[in-house]
Structures are given as structure tokens and as C-alpha cells.
N, C-alpha and C positions, 0 to 999 in steps of 0.2 A: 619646465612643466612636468617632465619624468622625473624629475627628484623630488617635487613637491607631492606626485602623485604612491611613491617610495616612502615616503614620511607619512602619509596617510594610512596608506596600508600597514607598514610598521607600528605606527599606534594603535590601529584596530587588532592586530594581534598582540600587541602587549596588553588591551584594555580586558580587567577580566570578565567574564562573562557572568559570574556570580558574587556577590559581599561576599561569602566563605572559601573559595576555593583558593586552595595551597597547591594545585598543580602547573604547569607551564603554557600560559595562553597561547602562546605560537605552536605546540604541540595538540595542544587540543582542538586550536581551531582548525591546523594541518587534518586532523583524524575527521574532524565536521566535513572539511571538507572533499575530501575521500568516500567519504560514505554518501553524499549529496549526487556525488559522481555518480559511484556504481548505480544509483538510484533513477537517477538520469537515462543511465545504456539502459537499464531494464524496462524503463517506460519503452523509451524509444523503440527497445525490440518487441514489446507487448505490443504495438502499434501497428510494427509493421507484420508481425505476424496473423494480429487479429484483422489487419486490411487486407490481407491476401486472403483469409477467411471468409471475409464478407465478399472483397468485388472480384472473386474470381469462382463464380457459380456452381461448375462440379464441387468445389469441396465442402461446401456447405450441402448440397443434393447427396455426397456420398456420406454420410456421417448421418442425413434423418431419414435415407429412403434405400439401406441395403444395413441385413444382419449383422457383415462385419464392420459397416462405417458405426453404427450401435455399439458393437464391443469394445471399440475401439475410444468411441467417447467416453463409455464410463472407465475406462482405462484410463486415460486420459486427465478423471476427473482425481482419479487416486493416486496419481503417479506423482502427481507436485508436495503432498502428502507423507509419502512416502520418502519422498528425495528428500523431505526437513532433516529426517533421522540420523541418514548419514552426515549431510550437512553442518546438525551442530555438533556431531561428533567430529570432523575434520575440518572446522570454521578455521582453523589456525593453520593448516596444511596447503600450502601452493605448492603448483596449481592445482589442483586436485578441489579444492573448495570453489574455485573459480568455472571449473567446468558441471561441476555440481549445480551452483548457483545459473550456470546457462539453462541447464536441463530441466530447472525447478522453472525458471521465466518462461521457457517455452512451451512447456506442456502445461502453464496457468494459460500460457496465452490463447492457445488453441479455443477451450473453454468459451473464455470471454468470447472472442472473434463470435461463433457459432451464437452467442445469446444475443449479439448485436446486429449478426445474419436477418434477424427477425423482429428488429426492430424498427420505426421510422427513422431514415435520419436525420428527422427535427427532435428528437427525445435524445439520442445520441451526443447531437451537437450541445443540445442545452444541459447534458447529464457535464458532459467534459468542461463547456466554461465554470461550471458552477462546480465541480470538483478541482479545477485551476485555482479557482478566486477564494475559495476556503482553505485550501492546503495554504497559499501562499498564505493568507491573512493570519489564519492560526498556527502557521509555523514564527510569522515574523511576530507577532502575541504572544509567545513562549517564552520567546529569546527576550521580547522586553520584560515579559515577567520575571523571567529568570536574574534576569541583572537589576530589579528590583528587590530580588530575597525571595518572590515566589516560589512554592515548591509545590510541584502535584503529585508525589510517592503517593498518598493519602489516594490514588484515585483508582489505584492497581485492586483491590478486592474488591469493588465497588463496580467498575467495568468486567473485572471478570464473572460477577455472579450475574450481571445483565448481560454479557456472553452467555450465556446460560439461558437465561430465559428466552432468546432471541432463538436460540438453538431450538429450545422444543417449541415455541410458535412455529417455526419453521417445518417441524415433525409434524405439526398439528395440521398444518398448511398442506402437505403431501397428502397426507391418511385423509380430512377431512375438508376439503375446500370449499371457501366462504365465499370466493368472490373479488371483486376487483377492490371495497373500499379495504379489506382485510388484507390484502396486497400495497395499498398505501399506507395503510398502519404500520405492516410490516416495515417497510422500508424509509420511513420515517423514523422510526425506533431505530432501526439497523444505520441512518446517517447519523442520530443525534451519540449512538453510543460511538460509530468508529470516528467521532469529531474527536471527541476526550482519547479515543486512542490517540489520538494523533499528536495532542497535546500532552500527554504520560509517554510516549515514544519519544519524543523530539526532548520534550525536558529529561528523561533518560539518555539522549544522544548528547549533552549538555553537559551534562553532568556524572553518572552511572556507568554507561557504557564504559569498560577498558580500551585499550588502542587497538589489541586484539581481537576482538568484538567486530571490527568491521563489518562483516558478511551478516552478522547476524541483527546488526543496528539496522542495515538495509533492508534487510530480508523484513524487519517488521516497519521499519515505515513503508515501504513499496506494498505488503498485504495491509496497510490502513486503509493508503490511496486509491488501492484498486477496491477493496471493500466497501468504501466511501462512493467509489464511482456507482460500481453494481445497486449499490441501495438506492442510490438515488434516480439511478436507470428505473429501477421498480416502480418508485415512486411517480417521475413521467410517464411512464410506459401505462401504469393503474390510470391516471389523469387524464390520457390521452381520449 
């Protein structure tokens, strides 16, 4: 049964993952899967720090009802931000990019925890399955496109300039607030764009990314995922 199950595995990594690729299937699905990993610990630690956020009541009271729990959030809010910078300058540097990469997960996570502090947890529960059941669908959709010939490079100025416009509805939404259905517009727009991230990341993880690249292959699907969450958090949350 172990040898038959060795010879399976062995074909999946010999089979290549694209009609064009000239580089070593076992080496790049080794690299896929390394980064699916680190992607993994980072969920996982986004969870447990955004549940300590929410079920343990001082820290969410000290952060919306004292001046320093306030500067501290939007500290908070810049410091993930900030950690990118060094990041992909020292992506290639252990451990040194590894502890970077904690400090960037944690201070995203803090964040979230606090937005989901105030939220029901039936918008919650149904933001999560329904960011489960997409990532996986349109991650395992890639991979079959991909080893059909598909290719989505084509989709990278196309998402970034709706990055963009997402950005100043967003501005528009601070300065100017319309209300809860402009709240679901938002976050309708903001899931249908970070889907295609998801699917231009992953066919980049596929293909693009180098082996060195690690940190930064995770670093952007882990910001699709959680993106993807948040929008669609909005979208219940307007609904509700």
C-alpha cells in the first residue's frame, strides 16, 4: 500500500504542471509546497490572535474607549505596511525575513480581530466558510487551467487599475458616507477583484514566482485571502 502510495506521489511530481515548462516538477512543486505551508502558520496565527481579540473583552474595550488603545490601533494599522518594505528587501535573508514575516502577521492580525470584535458571529461564520470554499475552488481552477495552457499574466494591469478604483471609493466612503447599500457595492467589487487576485497569484505561484520568492509568494496570497475575507465580512455585515 506504501509503495503504491510512493509511486503516486512520484508521478504527481513528475507530471508537469504546464505544456511549456522546462523547469524540474519535483522542485517546483517542493517550492508550492512550502509556500502553501507558510501560508497555513499565518492563517492559523491570524486566528488565534484575532480570537484573543474578540473573546477576551478588555482588549477590544482598550483599543475603542482609552486615547492610547486609539494610537495604538492606527499604529497598528501602518505597521504591517511598513514591515512590507523591509521584508522584500530581505525576502531571501533567514531568519531575518522569517521574523519579519511574524511581525507583519501579527500586527495584520490584531486589525482584523478588532473589526470582527463588532461583528455578529453569524456574518463571521458565513464570511469564513464562503472564503474557504472560494480560495479552495479557485485555487484547485488555476492549477487545472494552468495545465491546460491557461495563462492569466494578462490580468495583472487590469486588477491593478480596479485596485485603484477600489482605493478611492474607499476614500469616498470615509469623506462622504452613503450608507449601508454603498457598503455592499463596496464589498462586492472589493471580492469580485481580490477573486482574480487570487487566481493571477496562484498562476504566478505556478509558474513566475522563483524558488526564492518564498516569503513573498505567501505574503501575497495570505493578503488575497484575508482581503477576500474582509470584503465579504462587509458585504454580510451591510446584509445583515
Amino acid at each position: 500500500m506504501f509503495a503504491k502510495r510512493d509511486l503516486e506521489n512520484g508521478e504527481t511530481e513528475t507530471r508537469t504542471l504546464y505544456p511549456t515548462m522546462l523547469e524540474s516538477p519535483q522542485l517546483r512543486w517542493s517550492f508550492i509546497r512550502k509556500v502553501y505551508s507558510i501560508i497555513t502558520f499565518q492563517l492559523l496565527l491570524t486566528v488565534a490572535v484575532a480570537s484573543v481579540v474578540v473573546f477576551v473583552p478588555p482588549v477590544s474595550h482598550f483599543f475603542v474607549s482609552s486615547t492610547q488603545g486609539l494610537i495604538l490601533y492606527i499604529v497598528l494599522i501602518f505597521v504591517p505596511f511598513i514591515t512590507l518594505c523591509p521584508l522584500y528587501y530581505y525576502h531571501q535573508k533567514h531568519p531575518l525575513n522569517y521574523f519579519l514575516l511574524l511581525i507583519f502577521t501579527v500586527t495584520l492580525a490584531i486589525p482584523i480581530g478588532l473589526t470582527c470584535a463588532f461583528v455578529s458571529g453569524k456574518v463571521i461564520l458565513e464570511s469564513v466558510i464562503l472564503t474557504t470554499a472560494v480560495v479552495f475552488s479557485l485555487t484547485l481552477y488555476t492549477f487545472w487551467a494552468a495545465r491546460r495552457g491557461h495563462d492569466f499574466s494578462f490580468l495583472g494591469p487590469f486588477l491593478f487599475g480596479a485596485l485603484l478604483v477600489l482605493m478611492i471609493f474607499a476614500l469616498i466612503q470615509i469623506l462622504f458616507p452613503l450608507g449601508k447599500f454603498s457598503h455592499m457595492i463596496y464589498g462586492c467589487l472589493a471580492s469580485i477583484i481580490f477573486c482574480g487576485y487570487l487566481v493571477y497569484d496562484t498562476d504566478n505561484l505556478i509558474k513566475r514566482f522563483t524558488y526564492d520568492q518564498y516569503i513573498w509568494a505567501s505574503v501575497s496570497l495570505y493578503l488575497d485571502i484575508i482581503n477576500l475575507f474582509l470584503a465579504l465580512l462587509t458585504v454580510f455585515r451591510a446584509a445583515e
